[in-house]
C-alpha positions in Angstrom: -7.5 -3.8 13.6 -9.5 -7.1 13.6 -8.4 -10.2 13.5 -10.0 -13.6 12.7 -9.6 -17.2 14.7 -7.7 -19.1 12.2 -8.0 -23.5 13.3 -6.9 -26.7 12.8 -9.2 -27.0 9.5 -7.9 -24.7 7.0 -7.6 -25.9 3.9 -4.2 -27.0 2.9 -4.2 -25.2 -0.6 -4.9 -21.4 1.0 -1.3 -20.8 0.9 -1.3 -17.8 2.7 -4.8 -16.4 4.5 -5.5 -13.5 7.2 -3.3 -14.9 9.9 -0.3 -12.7 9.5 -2.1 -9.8 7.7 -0.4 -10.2 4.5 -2.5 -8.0 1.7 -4.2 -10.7 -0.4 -5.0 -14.0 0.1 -3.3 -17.2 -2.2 -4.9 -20.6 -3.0 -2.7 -23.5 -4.4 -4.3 -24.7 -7.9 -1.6 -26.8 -8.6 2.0 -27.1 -8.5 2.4 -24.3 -11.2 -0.4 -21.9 -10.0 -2.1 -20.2 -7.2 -4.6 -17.4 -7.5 -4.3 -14.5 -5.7 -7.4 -12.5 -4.2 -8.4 -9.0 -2.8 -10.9 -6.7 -2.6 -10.6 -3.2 -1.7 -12.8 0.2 -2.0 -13.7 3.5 -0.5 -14.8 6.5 -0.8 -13.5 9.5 -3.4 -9.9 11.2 -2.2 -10.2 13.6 -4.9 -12.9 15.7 -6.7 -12.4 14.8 -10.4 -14.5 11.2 -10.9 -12.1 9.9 -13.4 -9.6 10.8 -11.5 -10.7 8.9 -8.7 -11.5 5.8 -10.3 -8.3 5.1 -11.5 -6.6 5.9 -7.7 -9.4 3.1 -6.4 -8.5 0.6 -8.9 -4.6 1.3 -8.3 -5.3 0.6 -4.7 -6.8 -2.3 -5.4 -4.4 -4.0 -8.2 -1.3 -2.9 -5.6 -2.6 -5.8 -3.3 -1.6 -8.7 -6.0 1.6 -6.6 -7.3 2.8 -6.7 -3.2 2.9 -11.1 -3.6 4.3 -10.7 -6.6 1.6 -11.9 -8.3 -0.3 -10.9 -11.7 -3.5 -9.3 -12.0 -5.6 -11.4 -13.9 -9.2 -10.3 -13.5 -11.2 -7.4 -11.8 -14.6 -7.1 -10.9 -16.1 -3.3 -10.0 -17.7 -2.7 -6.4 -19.4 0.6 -6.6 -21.9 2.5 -4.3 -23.5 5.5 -5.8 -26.8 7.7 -5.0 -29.8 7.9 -7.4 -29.4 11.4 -7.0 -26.5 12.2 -8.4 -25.8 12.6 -12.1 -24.9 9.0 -14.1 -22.6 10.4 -15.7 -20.3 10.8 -12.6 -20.6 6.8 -12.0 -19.6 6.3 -15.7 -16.9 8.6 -15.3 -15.4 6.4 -12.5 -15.8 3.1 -14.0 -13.9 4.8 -16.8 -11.0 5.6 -14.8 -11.4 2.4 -13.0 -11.1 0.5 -16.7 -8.3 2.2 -17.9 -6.3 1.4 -15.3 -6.8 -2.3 -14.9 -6.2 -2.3 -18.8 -3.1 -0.8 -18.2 -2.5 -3.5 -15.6 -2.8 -5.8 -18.7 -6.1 -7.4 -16.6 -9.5 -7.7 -17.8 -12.7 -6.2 -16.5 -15.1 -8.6 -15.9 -18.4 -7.5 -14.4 -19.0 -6.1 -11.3 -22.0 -5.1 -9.0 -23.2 -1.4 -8.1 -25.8 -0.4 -4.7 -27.7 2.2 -3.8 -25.9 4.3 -1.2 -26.2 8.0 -0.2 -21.9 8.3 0.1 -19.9 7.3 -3.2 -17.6 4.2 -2.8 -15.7 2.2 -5.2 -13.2 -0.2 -5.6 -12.3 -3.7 -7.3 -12.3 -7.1 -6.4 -8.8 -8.5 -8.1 -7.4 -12.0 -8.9 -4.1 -12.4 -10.2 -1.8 -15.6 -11.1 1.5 -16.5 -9.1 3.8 -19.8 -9.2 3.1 -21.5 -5.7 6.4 -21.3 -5.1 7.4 -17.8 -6.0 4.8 -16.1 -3.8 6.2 -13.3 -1.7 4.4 -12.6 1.9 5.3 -9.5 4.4 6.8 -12.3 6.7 10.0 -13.2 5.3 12.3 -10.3 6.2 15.7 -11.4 7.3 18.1 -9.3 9.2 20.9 -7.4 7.2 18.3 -7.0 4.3 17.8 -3.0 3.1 14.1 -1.7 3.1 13.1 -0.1 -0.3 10.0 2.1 -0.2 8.8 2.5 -4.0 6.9 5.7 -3.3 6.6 8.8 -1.4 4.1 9.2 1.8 1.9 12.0 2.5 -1.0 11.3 0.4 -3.2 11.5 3.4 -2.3 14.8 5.0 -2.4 16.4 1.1 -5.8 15.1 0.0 -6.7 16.4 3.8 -5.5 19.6 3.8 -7.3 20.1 -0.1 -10.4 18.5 1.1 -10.6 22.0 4.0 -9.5 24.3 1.5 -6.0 24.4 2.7 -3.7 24.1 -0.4 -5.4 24.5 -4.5 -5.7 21.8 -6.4 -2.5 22.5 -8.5 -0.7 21.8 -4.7 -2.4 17.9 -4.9 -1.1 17.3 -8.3 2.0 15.4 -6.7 -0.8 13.1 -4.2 -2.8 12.5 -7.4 -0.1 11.6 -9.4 1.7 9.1 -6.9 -1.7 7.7 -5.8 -2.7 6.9 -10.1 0.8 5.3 -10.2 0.8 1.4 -10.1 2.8 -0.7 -8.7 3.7 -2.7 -11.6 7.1 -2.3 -12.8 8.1 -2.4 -9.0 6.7 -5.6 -8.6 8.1 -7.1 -11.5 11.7 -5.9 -11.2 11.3 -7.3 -7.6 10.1 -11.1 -8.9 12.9 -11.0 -10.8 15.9 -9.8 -8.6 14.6 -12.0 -6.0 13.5 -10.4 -2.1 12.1 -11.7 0.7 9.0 -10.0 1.9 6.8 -7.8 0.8 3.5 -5.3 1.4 1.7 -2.3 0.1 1.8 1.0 2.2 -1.8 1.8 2.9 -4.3 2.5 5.2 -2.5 1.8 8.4 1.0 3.9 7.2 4.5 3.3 6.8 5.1 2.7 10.4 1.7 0.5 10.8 2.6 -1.7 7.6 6.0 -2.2 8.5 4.9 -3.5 12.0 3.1 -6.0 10.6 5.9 -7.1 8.4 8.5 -6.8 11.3 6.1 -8.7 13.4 5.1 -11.3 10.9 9.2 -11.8 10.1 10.1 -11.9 14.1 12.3 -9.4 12.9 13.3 -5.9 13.7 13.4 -2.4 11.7 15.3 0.4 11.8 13.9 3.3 10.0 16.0 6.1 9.3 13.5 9.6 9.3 16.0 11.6 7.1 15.6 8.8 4.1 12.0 8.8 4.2 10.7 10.5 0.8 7.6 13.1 2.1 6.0 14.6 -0.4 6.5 18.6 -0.8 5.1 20.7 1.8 3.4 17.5 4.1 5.5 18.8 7.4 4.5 21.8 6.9 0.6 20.9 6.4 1.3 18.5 9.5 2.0 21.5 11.8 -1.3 23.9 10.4 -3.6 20.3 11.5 -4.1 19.0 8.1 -2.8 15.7 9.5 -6.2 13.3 9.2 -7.6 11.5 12.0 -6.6 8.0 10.5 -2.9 9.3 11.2 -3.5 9.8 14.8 -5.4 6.4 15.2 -3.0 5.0 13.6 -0.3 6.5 15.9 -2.0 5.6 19.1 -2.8 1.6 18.2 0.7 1.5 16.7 2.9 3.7 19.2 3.4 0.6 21.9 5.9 -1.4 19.1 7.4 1.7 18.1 10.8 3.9 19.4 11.9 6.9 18.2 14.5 9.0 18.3 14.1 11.9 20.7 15.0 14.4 18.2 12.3 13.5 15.9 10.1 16.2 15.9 6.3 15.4 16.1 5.2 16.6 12.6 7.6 13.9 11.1 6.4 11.3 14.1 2.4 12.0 12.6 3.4 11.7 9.0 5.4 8.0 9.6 1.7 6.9 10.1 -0.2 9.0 8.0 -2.7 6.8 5.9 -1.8 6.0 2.3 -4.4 5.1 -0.6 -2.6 3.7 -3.1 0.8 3.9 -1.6 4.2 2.6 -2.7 5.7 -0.8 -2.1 7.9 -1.3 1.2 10.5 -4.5 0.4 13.0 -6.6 2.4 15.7 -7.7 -0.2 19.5 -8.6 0.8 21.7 -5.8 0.6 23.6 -6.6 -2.6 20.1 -7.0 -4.6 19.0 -4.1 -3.0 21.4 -1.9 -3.9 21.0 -3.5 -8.1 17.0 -3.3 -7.7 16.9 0.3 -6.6 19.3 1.5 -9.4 16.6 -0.7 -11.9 14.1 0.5 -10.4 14.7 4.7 -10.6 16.5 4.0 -14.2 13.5 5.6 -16.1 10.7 5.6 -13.3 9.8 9.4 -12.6 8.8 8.2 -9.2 12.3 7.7 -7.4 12.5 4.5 -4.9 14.6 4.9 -1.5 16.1 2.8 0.8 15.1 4.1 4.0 16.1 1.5 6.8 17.7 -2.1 7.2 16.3 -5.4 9.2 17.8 -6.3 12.7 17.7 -9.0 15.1 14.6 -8.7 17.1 15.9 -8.2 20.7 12.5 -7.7 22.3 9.3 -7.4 20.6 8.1 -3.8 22.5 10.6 -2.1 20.2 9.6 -3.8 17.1 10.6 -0.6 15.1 13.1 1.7 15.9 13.0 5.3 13.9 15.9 7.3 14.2 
């Protein structure tokens, strides 16, 4: 993780930049509207090229959803090898398009490189109300955490990617990775919370650090609430678990206690890497509780509440997992 100096001269309209890690940056128009901005890419997490197009620009769209803004426009970032079939490219920026239409946003260019490994992703701004933007900092204690989405995606595209489950076993990944973020981050703007971020690259444990950290808060995760998806424990204890989990464990493991009766496998998983993950929010209790029934009234994808905000009493035990 790398941070940037941030001094005395920032401008007074960037709302909120890369000081507290927050997953897009907002910049003050007026007193009615702010942009929101991100940019995201990487390479493929599945085989199929349409397939994988649409997870990228999911990933990338879920940055706005998390400050509860709304995409607005999207520009393609692509790296692709002269070698390899256009069609596969086209197949990408087709799955890439059809999900930033879904996002009701419009394509508007984009810019493609020569490179020998496949990346691509999206460069996103959206529209917010200055005043309604919602940060990973404003956690409160007695607020309820709702995760929006299942975790695992990481170990499952892992264990596929060696040959260690078919590809009928990834449908769930593939399906939960596609998914955006949209309804959750409407239903959230209008219920009202107070913080806010995607579950990516650093995992569940990693984002909600940052959050707890950003808030001067603390976490309590509850391990028997957490939503894995099917067979990811399992796949954890054959060594599917990638290397990003591990990383992720050992820069993270300093701010987090657990529970001695947490067994490994579920330790690993807690910071297994996400692409496209769900939505982690801090809402008061009494909204929580009306949110989560909204939001698993018709959403095949079930939200959860899996832990609640403290008081931070030290900040070594920023999150506590039992």
């Amino acid at each position: 993780m790398c941070h940037l100096d941030n001094d005395n001269r920032r401008d007074p309209n960037l709302i909120v930049g890369f000081d507290k890690s927050d997953d897009a940056g907002v910049y003050k128009i007026s007193d009615e509207l702010a942009l929101v901005q991100t940019v995201d890419f990487f390479t493929p997490v599945v085989d199929d090229p349409y397939t994988f197009g649409q997870i990228a620009a999911a990933n990338a769209l879920s940055d706005v959803y998390a400050m509860g803004g709304e995409p607005l426009t999207a520009l393609n970032i692509a790296c692709f090898s002269c070698s390899l079939e256009p069609s596969i490219l086209a197949e990408i920026l087709k799955g890439g398009a059809d999900k930033i239409k879904e996002a009701g946003a419009t394509l508007a260019g984009g810019h493609t490189i020569t490179d020998n490994e496949i990346k691509y992703g999206l460069s996103v701004t959206g529209t917010i109300n200055p005043s309604k933007v919602i940060t990973n900092s404003g956690a409160v204690p007695g607020d309820v955490l709702i995760l929006t989405k299942p975790i695992g995606a990481g170990v499952l595209t892992t264990a596929f990617k060696f040959d260690m489950i078919l590809e009928e076993e990834l449908k769930e990944a593939v399906t939960v990775m596609s998914a955006l973020n949209k309804t959750a981050s409407e239903e959230m703007q209008k219920i009202g919370v107070n913080a806010c971020t995607d579950i990516t690259g650093f995992g569940l444990l990693g984002h909600s650090y940052e959050m707890a950290k950003g808030s001067r808060v603390q976490f309590k995760i509850y391990s028997s609430k957490i939503p894995f998806m099917k067979n990811v424990i399992k796949l954890i204890e054959k060594d599917a678990a990638p290397g990003g989990a591990h990383l992720n464990m050992k820069f993270f493991e300093n701010w987090v206690s657990f529970d001695e009766a947490i067994e490994r496998a579920i330790r690993i998983a807690l910071f297994d890497p996400q692409t496209s993950g769900g939505l982690l929010i801090s809402v008061p209790k009494e909204k929580g509780l009306k949110l989560l029934e909204i939001l698993n009234l018709n959403g095949s994808i079930k939200s959860v509440i899996i832990g609640e905000v403290l008081k931070a009493d030290t900040e070594e035990n920023t999150i506590i997992v039992v």
